[in-house]
C-alpha positions, -999 to 999 in steps of 0.1 A, spaced: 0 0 0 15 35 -9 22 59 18 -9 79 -2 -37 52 -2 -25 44 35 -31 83 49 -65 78 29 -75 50 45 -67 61 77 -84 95 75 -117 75 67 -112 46 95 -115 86 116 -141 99 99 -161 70 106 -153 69 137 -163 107 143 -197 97 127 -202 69 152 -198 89 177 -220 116 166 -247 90 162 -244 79 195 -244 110 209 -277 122 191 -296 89 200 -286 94 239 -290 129 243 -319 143 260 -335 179 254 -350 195 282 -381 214 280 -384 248 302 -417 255 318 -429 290 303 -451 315 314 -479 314 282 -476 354 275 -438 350 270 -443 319 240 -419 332 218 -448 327 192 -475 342 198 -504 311 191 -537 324 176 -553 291 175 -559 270 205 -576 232 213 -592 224 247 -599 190 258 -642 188 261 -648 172 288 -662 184 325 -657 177 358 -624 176 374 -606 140 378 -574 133 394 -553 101 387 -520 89 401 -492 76 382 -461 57 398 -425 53 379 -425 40 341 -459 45 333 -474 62 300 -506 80 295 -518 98 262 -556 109 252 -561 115 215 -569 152 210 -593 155 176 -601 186 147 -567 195 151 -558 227 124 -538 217 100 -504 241 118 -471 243 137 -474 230 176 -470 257 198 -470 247 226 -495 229 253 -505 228 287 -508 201 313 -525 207 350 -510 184 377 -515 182 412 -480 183 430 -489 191 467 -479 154 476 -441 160 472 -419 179 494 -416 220 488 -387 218 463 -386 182 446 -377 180 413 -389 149 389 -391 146 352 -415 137 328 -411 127 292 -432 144 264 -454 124 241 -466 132 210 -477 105 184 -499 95 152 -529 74 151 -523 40 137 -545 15 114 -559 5 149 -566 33 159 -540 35 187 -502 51 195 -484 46 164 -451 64 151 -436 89 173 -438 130 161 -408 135 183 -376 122 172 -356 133 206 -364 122 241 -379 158 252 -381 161 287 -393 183 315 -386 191 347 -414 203 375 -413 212 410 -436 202 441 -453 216 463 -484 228 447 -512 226 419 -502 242 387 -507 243 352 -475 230 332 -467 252 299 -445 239 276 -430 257 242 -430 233 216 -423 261 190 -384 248 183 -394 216 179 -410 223 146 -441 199 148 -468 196 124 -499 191 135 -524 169 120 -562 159 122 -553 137 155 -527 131 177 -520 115 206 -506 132 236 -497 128 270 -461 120 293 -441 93 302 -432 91 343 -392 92 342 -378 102 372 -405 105 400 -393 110 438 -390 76 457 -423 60 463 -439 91 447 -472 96 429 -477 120 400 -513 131 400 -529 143 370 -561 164 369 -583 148 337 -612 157 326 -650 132 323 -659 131 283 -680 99 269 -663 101 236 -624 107 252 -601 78 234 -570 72 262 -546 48 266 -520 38 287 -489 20 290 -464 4 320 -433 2 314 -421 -18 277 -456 -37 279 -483 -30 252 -509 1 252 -543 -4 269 -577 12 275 -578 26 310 -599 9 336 -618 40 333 -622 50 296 -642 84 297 -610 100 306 -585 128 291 -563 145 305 -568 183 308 -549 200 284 -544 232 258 -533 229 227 -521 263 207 -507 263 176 -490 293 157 -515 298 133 
């Protein structure tokens, strides 16, 4: 091998190697979500989606567990951002978990299918109180379509804790839910959603 074809094969055996690396990186990384206050969206939404129902459930979660209600007549537009309420009062002033957003299409059986969010987002929230979770989605780039699934993944809860979720009662509200790597299923109760706002840019 000439001293040329050998300096070229060794700059590609490091090349590839770089790439590897990169593509490791990427699949590992995780983003983290900031909680924002909705007037300071650095995209002002003009359209918004409320979940229907009435009434004012709250569910538990433990560690590992998955939960996503199908949100319908979605405007055909850029995800904005949305809005969870949870219940945190049963955590010490200060305690800091994570939860993992969710955001996927309807399948042929009309349940979770392929993922709209090619990262593991993440974000973090603080007990010790009730609040309503806003989340800017606008860097993500998301295009919305007629339905979605939405909801959170349980990551990093406090030892022993319970997340607690306010939902909302609605007949026609399509849920499911999912423990850790087992298979999606219809909630024990299945008139509920959670309690959410969608807005989209426009």
């Amino acid at each position: 091998m000439s001293q040329n074809n050998f300096l070229l094969f060794f700059a590609l055996i490091v090349l590839n190697g770089k790439l590897f690396s990169q593509t490791i990186k990427e699949k590992d990384s995780i983003i983290y979500l900031k909680e924002v206050v909705v007037s300071k969206l650095t995209k002002q939404p003009k359209i918004s989606v409320k979940s229907s129902g009435t009434g004012n459930e709250s569910v538990g979660f433990y560690e590992k567990e998955k939960f996503v209600s199908l949100i319908k007549n979605i405007p055909d537009s850029e995800i904005a951002s949305i809005s969870f309420d949870m219940d945190l009062r049963g955590f010490k002033k200060g305690t800091e978990f994570e939860l993992k957003l969710l955001i996927f299409e309807k399948d042929d059986d009309g349940k979770p299918g392929n993922s709209m969010i090619g990262q593991n987002i993440r974000f973090k929230v603080k007990g010790s109180k009730k609040q309503k979770i806003n989340l800017d989605l606008s860097d993500l780039l998301i295009q919305s379509k007629g339905e979605l699934f939405i909801g959170f993944e349980t990551v990093n809860l406090p030892k022993g804790g319970t997340l607690v979720i306010h939902m909302k009662e609605n007949e026609n509200a399509i849920s499911f839910a999912k423990k850790g790597n087992g298979e999606w299923f219809t909630p024990t109760r299945q008139n509920l959603e959670l309690k959410y706002v969608l807005n989209l840019n426009h």
